[in-house]
C-alpha positions in Angstrom: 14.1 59.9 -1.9 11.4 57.9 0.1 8.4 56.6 -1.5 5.2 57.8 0.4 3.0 55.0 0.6 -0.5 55.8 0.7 -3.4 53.7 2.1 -6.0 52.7 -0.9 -9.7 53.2 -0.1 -11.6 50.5 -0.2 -14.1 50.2 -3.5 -17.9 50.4 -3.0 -18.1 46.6 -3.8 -16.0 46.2 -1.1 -17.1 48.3 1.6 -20.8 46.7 0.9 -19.5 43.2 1.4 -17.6 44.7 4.4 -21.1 45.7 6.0 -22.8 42.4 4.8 -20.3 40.6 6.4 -20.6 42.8 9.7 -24.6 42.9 9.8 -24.3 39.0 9.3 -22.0 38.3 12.3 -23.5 40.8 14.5 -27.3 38.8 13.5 -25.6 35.8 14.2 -24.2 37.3 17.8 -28.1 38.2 18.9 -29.4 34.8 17.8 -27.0 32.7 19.8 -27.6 35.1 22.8 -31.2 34.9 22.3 -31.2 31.4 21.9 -29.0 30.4 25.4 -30.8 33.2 27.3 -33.7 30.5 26.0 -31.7 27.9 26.9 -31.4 29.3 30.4 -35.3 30.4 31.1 -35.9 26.4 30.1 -33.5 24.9 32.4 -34.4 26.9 35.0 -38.3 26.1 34.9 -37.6 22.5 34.7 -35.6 22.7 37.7 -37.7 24.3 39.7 -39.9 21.2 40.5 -36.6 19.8 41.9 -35.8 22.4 43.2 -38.8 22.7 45.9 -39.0 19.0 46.3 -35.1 19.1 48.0 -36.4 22.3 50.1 -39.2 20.9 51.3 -37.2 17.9 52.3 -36.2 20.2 55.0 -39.5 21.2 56.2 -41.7 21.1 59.2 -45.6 20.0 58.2 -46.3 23.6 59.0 -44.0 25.2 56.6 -44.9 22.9 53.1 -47.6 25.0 52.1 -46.4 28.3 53.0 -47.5 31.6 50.6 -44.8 33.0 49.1 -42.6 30.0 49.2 -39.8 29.4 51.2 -37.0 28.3 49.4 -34.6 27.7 52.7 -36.2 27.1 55.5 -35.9 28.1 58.5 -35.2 26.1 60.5 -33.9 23.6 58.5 -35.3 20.2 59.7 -32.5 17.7 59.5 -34.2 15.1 61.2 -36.6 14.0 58.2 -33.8 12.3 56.8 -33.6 10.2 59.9 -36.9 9.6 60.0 -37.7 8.6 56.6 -34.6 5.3 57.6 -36.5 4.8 60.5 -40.2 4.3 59.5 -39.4 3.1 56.1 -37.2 0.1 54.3 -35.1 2.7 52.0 -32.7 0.4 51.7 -34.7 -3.0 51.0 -36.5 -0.5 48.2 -33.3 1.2 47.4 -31.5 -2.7 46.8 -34.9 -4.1 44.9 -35.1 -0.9 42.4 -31.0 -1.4 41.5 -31.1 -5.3 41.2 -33.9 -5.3 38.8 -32.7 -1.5 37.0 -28.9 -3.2 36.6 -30.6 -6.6 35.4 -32.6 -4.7 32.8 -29.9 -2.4 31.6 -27.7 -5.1 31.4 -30.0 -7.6 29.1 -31.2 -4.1 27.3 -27.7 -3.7 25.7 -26.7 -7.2 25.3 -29.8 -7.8 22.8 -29.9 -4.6 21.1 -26.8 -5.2 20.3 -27.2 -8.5 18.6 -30.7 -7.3 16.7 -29.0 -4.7 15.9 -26.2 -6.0 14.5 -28.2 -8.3 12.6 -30.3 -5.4 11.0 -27.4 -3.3 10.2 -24.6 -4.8 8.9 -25.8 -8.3 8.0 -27.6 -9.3 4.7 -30.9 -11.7 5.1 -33.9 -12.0 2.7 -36.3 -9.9 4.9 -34.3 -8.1 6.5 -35.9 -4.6 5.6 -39.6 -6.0 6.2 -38.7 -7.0 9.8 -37.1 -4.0 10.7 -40.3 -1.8 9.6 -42.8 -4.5 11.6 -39.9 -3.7 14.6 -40.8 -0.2 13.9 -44.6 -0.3 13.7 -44.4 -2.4 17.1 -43.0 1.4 18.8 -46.3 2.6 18.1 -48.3 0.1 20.2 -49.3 1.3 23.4 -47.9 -1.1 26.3 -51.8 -0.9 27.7 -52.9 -3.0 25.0 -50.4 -6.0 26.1 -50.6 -5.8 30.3 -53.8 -8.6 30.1 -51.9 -11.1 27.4 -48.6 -10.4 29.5 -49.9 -10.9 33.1 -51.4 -14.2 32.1 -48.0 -15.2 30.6 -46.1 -14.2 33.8 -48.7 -15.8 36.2 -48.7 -19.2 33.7 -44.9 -19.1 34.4 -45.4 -18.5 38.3 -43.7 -15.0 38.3 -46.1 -13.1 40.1 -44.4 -11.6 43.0 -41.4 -11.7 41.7 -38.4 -10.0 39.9 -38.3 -11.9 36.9 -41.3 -9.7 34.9 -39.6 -6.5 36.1 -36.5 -7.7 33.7 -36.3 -10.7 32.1 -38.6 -9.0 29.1 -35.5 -6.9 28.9 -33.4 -9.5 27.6 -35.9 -10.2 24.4 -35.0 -6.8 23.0 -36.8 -3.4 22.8 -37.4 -1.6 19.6 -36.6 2.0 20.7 -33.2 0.4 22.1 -32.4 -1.6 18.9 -33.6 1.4 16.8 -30.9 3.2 18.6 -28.4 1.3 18.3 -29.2 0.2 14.7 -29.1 3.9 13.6 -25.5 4.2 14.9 -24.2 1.2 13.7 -25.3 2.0 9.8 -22.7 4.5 10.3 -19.7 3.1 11.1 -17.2 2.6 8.2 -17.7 -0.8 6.2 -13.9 -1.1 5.9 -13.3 -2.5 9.3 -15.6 -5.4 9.2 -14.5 -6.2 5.4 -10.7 -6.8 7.3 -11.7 -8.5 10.0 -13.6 -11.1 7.7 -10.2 -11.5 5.6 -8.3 -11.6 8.8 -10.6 -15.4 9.2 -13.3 -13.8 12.2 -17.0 -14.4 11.9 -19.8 -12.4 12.9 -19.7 -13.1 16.5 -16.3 -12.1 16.9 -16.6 -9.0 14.6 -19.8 -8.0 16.6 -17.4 -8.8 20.3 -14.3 -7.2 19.3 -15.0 -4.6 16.4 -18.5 -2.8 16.2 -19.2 -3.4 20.2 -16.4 -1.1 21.3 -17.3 1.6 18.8 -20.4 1.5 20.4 -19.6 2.5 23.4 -21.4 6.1 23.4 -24.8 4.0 22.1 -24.4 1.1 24.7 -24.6 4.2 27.0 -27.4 5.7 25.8 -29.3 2.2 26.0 -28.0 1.7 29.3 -29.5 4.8 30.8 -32.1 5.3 29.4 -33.1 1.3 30.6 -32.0 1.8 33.9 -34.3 5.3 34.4 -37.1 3.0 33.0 -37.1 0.5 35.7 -35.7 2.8 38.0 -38.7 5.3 38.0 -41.0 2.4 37.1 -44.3 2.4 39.3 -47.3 0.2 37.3 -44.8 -2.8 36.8 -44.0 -3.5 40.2 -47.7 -2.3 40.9 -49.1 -4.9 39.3 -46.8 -8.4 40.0 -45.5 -7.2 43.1 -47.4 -8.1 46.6 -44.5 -8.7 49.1 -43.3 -5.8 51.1 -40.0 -6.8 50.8 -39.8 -7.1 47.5 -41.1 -3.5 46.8 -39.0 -0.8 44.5 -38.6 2.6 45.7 -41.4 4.3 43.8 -43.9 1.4 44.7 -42.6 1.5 48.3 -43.0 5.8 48.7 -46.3 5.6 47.3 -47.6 2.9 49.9 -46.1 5.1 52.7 -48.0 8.5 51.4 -51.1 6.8 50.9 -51.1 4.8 54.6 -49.8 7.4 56.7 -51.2 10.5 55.5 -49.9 13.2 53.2 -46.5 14.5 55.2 -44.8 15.8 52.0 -41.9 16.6 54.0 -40.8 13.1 54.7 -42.3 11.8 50.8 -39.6 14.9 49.9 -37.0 13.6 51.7 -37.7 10.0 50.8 -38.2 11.3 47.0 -34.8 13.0 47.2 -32.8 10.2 48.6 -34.6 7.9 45.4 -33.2 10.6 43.3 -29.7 10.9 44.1 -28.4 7.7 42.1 -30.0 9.0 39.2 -28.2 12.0 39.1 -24.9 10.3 39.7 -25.3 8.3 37.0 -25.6 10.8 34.6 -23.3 13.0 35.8 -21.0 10.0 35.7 -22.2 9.0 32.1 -22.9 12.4 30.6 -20.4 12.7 28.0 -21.2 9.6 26.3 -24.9 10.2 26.5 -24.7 12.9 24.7 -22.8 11.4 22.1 -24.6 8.6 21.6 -27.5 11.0 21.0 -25.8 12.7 18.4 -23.7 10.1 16.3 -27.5 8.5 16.6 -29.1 11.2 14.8 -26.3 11.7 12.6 -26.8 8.4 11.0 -28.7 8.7 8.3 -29.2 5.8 6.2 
């Protein structure tokens, strides 16, 4: 004879937990659509600006300024492009703003790596006091140092030059070296303790062990390094006289202010400055991101 098997209700501890459980994941569901429709609204606005600068790229004088905006125009004015290579050195400004952005990235990650390499996994009487006074320097306002510096530079005979766009780059920043000091105090001890008993010493542990673990916060360093002297404007402002040594933001900005306000061509000279930046992080976005992250995650 068959055995009926009969389903067993749930108890009321049960079934409550059941509708905790439920209540909790369904909370959980409207808080992580809330928070990317959030998300969304944010990068939209941001993009925007960047949105109506390439637009207007494509614009005629009379069509800038145009109430409601319009997004594609019409027609579109290819011809800004050319112009903008005609009556302007892009590419002396576009060569001047990379030479002196790759220099500085470069001598950005070579010396935060070796401060910070010092600060994290070497022991020196001092070492703690040094690293606060690096620290305290972050909240000094580069305004307070321009006199001091520019005397410096034009005692060296580097005014209208390269050399005070990057060189400084190569004596360490703090915000780079606090960087990559946070991610280093969180990579395992283990591997340095075997390379020592393997016979290396600390510049080869520093070349061939922590440096390519690094990789995600030599990134970060790099980029955010080359934006700086990329988008830099008062530097080359102030030590810069020769036209051809101008950087693109320098060089755009003498064009507006000589010739008049055509935001159409500044639009399309703005958007062609633009385009290696994007590039590069679209190129380098993966490890930017981690290196932000394994940064904040190192806590000690």
């Amino acid at each position: 004879m068959a055995t009926e098997i009969r389903p067993v209700a749930p108890s009321l501890e049960t079934a409550q937990r059941i509708s905790r459980l439920e209540s909790v994941t369904w909370r959980r569901r409207v808080g992580h659509l809330l928070l990317h429709a959030l998300l969304i609204f944010l990068g939209f606005t941001f993009l925007v600006p960047l949105l109506w600068v390439f637009s207007t790229s494509f614009k005629s004088p009379g069509q800038v300024f145009i109430v409601p905006v319009e997004w594609i125009p019409r027609p579109v004015h290819w011809s800004n492009y050319v112009e903008i290579w005609q009556i302007l050195p892009l590419a002396s400004y576009i060569r001047a703003s990379l030479i002196v952005s790759v220099l500085a990235a470069t001598g950005a990650v070579l010396s935060s790596l070796v401060v910070a390499y010092s600060l994290a996994r070497l022991r020196w009487p001092g070492r703690d006091a040094v690293f606060a006074l690096l620290l305290a320097t972050m909240m000094l306002p580069g305004i307070v140092t321009l006199v001091p510096t520019f005397i410096l530079f034009k005692y060296l005979g580097w005014i209208d030059t390269w050399y005070p766009l990057w060189v400084p780059s190569w004596f360490g920043s703090a915000f780079h070296i606090f960087l990559m000091r946070q991610f280093m105090v969180g990579l395992p001890n283990e591997l340095e303790e075997a390379a020592r008993v393997d016979g290396a010493n600390s510049v080869r542990i520093l070349a061939q062990v922590i440096a390519p673990l690094c990789g995600p916060a030599i990134t970060t360093v790099a980029i955010f390094s080359f934006l700086g002297h990329y988008n830099e404007f008062m530097g080359p402002l102030i030590y810069l006289s020769s036209a051809d040594k101008w950087t693109l933001p320098l060089g755009i900005m003498f064009y507006q202010g000589r010739f008049g306000n055509f935001w159409h061509l500044v639009m399309a000279a703005s958007t062609v400055a633009i385009v290696p930046v994007i590039v590069l992080f679209f190129l380098a976005q993966k490890r930017f991101i981690q290196g932000i992250q394994f940064t904040g995650l190192a806590g000690r």
